[in-house]
VEXKOLRO-31401 format. One line per 5 residues: number of its first residue (from 1); for each residue x, y, z of N, C-alpha, C. Coordinates in nm, 2 decimals. Example, Ala and Ser with C-alpha at 12.3 -4.5 7.8 and 13.67 -1.06 7.14 Angstrom:
BEGIN
1	1.32 -0.57 0.78 1.23 -0.45 0.78 1.32 -0.33 0.78  1.28 -0.22 0.71 1.37 -0.11 0.71 1.29 0.00 0.79
***
This chain:
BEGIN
1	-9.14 2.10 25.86 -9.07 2.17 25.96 -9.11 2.12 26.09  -9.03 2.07 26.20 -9.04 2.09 26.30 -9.08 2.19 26.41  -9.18 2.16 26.46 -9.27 2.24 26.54 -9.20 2.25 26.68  -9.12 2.37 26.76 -9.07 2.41 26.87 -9.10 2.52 26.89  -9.06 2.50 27.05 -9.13 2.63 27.13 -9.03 2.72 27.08
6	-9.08 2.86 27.08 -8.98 3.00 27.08 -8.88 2.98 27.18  -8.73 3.06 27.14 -8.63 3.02 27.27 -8.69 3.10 27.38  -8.76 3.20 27.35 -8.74 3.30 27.50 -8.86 3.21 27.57  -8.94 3.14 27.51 -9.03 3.03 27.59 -8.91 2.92 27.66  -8.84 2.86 27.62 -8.74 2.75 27.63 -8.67 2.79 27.76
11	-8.63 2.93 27.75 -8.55 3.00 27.80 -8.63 3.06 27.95  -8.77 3.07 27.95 -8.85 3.09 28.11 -8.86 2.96 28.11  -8.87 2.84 28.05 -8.92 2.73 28.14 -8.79 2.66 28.18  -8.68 2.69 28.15 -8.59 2.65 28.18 -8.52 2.72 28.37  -8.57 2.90 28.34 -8.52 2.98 28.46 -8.65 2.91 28.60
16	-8.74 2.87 28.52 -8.83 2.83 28.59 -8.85 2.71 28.68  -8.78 2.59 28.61 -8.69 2.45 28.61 -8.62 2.49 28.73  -8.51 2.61 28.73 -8.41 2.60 28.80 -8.46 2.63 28.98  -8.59 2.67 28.98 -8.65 2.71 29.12 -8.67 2.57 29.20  -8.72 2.47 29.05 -8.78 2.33 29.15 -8.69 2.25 29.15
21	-8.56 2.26 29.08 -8.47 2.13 29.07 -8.40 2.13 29.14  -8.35 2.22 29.27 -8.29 2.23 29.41 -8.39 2.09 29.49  -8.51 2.13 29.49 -8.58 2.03 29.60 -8.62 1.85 29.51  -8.61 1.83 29.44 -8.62 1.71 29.35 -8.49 1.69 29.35  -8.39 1.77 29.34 -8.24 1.67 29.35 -8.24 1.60 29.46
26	-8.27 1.72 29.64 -8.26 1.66 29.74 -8.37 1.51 29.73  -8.47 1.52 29.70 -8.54 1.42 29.69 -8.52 1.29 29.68  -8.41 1.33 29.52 -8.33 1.23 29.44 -8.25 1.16 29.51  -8.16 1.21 29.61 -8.05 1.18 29.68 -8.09 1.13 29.80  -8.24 1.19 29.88 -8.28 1.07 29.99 -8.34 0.96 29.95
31	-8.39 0.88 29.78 -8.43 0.80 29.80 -8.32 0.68 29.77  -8.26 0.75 29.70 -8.10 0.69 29.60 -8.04 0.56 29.73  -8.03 0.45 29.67 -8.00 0.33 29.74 -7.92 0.23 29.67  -7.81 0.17 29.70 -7.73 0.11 29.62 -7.63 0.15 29.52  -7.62 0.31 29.53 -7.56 0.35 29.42 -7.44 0.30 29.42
36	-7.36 0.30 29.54 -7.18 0.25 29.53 -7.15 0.13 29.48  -7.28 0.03 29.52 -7.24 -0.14 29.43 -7.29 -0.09 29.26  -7.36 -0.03 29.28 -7.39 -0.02 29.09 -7.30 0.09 29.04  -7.22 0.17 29.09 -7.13 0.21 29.02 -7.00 0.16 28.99  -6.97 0.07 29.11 -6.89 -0.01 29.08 -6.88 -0.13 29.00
41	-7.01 -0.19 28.98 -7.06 -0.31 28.89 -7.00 -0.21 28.79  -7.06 -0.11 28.73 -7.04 0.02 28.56 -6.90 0.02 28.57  -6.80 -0.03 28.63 -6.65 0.01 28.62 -6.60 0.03 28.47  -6.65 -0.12 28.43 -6.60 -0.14 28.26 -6.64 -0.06 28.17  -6.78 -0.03 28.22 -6.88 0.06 28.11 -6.80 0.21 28.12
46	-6.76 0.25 28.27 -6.71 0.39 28.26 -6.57 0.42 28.18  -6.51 0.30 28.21 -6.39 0.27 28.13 -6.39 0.30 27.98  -6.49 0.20 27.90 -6.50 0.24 27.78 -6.56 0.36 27.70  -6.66 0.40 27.81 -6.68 0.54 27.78 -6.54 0.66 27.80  -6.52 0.64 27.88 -6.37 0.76 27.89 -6.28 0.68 27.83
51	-6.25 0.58 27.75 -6.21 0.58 27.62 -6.25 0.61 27.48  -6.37 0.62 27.44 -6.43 0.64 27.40 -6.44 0.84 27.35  -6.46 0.85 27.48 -6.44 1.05 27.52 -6.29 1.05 27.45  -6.16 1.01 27.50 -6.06 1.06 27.46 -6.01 1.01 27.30  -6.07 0.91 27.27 -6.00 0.91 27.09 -6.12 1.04 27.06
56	-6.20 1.10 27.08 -6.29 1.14 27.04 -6.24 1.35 27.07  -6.18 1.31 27.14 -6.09 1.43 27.15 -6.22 1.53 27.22  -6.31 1.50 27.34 -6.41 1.54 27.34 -6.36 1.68 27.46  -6.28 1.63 27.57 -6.22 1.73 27.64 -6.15 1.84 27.58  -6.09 1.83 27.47 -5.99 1.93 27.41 -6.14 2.04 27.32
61	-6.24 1.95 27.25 -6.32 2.03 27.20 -6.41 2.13 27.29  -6.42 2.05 27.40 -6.50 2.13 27.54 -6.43 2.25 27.55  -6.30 2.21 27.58 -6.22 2.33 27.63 -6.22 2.45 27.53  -6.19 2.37 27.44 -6.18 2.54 27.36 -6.34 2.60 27.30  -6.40 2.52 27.32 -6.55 2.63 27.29 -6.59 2.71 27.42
66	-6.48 2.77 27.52 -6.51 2.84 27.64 -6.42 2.90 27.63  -6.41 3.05 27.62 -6.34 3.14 27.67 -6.25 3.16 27.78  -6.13 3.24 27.80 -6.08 3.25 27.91 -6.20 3.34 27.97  -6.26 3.45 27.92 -6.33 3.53 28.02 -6.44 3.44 28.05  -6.51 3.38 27.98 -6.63 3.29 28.05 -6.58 3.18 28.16
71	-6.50 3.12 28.13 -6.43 3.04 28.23 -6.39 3.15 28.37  -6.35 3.21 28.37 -6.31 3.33 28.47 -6.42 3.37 28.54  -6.53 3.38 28.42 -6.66 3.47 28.54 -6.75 3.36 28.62  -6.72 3.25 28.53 -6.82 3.11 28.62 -6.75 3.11 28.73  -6.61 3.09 28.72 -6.53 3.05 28.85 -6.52 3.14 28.98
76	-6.51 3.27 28.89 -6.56 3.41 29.01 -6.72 3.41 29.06  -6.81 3.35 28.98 -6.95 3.35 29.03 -6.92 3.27 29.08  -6.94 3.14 29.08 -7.04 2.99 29.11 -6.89 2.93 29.23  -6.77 2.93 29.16 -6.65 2.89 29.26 -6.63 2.93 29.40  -6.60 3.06 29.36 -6.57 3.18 29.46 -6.68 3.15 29.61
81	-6.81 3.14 29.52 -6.96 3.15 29.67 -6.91 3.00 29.69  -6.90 2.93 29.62 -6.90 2.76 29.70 -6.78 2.68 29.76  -6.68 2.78 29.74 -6.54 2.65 29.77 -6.57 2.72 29.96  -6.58 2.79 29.96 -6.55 2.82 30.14 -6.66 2.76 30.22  -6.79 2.73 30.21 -6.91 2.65 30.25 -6.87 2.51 30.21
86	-6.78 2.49 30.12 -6.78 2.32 30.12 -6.67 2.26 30.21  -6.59 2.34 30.20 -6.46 2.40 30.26 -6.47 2.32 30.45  -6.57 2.41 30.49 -6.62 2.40 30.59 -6.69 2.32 30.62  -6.75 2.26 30.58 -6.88 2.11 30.57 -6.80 2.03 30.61  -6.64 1.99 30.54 -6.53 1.95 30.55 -6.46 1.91 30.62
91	-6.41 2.02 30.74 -6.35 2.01 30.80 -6.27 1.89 30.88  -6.37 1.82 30.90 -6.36 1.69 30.99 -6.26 1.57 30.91  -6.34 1.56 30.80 -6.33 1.50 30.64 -6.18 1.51 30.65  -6.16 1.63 30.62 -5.99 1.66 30.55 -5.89 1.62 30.69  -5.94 1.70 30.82 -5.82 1.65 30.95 -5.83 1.44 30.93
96	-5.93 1.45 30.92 -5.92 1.22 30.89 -5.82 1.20 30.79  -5.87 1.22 30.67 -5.77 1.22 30.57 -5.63 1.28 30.56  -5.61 1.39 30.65 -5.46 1.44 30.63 -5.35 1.37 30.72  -5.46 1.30 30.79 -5.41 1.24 30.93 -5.25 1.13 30.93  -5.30 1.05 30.84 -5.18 0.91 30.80 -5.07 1.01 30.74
101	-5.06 1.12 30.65 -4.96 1.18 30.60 -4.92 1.27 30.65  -4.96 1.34 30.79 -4.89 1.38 30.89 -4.82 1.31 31.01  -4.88 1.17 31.03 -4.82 1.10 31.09 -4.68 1.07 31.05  -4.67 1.02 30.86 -4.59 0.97 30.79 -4.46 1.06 30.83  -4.48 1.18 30.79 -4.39 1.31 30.77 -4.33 1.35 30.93
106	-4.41 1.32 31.02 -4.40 1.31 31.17 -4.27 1.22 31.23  -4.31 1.13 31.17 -4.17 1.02 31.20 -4.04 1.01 31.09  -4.06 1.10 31.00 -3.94 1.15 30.90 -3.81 1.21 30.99  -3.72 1.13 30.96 -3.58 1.21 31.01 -3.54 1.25 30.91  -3.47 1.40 30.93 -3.40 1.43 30.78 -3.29 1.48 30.79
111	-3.16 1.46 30.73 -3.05 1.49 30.78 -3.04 1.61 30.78  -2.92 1.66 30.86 -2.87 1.82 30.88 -2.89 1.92 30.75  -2.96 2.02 30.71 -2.89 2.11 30.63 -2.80 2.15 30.59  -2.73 2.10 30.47 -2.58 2.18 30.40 -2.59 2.31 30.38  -2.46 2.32 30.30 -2.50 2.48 30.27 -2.52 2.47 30.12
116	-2.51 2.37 30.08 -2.56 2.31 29.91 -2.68 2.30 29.90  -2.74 2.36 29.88 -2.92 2.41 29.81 -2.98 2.26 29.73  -2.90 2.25 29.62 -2.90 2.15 29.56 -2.91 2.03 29.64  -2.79 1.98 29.72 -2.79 1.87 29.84 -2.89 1.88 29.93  -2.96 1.99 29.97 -3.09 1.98 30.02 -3.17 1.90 30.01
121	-3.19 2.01 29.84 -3.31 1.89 29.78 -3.31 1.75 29.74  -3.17 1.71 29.74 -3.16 1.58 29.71 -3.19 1.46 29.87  -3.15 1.51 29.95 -3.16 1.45 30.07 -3.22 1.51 30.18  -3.28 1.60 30.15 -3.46 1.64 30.26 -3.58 1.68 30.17  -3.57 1.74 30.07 -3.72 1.78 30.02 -3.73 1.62 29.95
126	-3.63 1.53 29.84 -3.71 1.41 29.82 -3.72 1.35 29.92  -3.68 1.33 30.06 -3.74 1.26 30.13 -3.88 1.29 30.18  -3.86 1.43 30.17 -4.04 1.41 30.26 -4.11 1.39 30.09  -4.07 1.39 29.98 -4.21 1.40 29.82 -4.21 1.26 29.87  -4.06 1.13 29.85 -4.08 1.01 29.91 -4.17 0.93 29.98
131	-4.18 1.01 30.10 -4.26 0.93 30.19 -4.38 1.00 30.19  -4.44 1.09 30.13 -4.57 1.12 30.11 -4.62 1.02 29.99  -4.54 1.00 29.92 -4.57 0.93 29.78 -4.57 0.79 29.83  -4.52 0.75 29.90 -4.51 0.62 30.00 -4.63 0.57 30.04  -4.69 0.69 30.14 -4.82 0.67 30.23 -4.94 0.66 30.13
136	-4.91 0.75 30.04 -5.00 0.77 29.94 -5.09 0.61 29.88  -4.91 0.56 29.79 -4.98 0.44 29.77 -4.99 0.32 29.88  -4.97 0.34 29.99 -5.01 0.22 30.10 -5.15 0.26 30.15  -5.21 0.41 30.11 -5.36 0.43 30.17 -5.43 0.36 30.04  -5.36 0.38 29.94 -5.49 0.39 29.82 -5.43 0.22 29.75
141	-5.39 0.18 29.77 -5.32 0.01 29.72 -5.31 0.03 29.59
***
């Protein structure tokens, strides 16, 4: 037999884990150096691994071992407190980034509105999906 700790032992050293692993992550991340060239060197490796994951059908198995209500209460706990603080950390980030596809959209002429709903969409809403989808791949090559 295998000799293991009781879970409710597993289970305080773990709640207990969770006090010091806030200050060791930051730790982690001020000494962390080079990561962008070495994750880029891993490209192939990541590649084969998320090949790997998908014949393996590993996302579809994740998904369904979670509930809709457990999925619902994580996203209401843990989501809910974090999307508006990151949100805001942000700000700067997203006006840079939104910047070239407002410009894009900025210099769009789009013809007159018909009274054809249909012809609308064919000659003003694909133009502006167009030319976002345009800018898109001229930012990202």
């Amino acid at each position: 037999m295998v000799k293991i700790k009781p879970l409710d032992k597993i289970k305080a050293a773990y709640k207990d884990a969770a006090t010091r692993v806030p200050t060791r992550y930051k730790e982690g991340i001020a000494a962390t150096t080079g990561w962008k060239d070495k994750a880029i060197a891993g490209e192939a490796l990541w590649a084969a691994k998320m090949r790997e994951a998908i014949a393996a059908e590993r996302r579809r198995k994740a998904l369904e071992a979670v509930s809709e209500e457990e999925w619902k209460k994580k996203a209401l706990e843990l989501g809910a407190a974090r999307i508006g603080p990151g949100m805001a950390a942000n700000v700067d980030k997203h006006a840079k980034n939104y910047a070239p596809y407002r410009e894009a959209l900025a210099g769009l002429e789009l013809p007159p509105r018909e009274a054809d709903p249909m012809a609308n969409i064919d000659n003003r809403l694909k133009a502006v999906v167009r030319t976002l989808v345009e800018k898109k791949k001229e930012l990202k090559g």
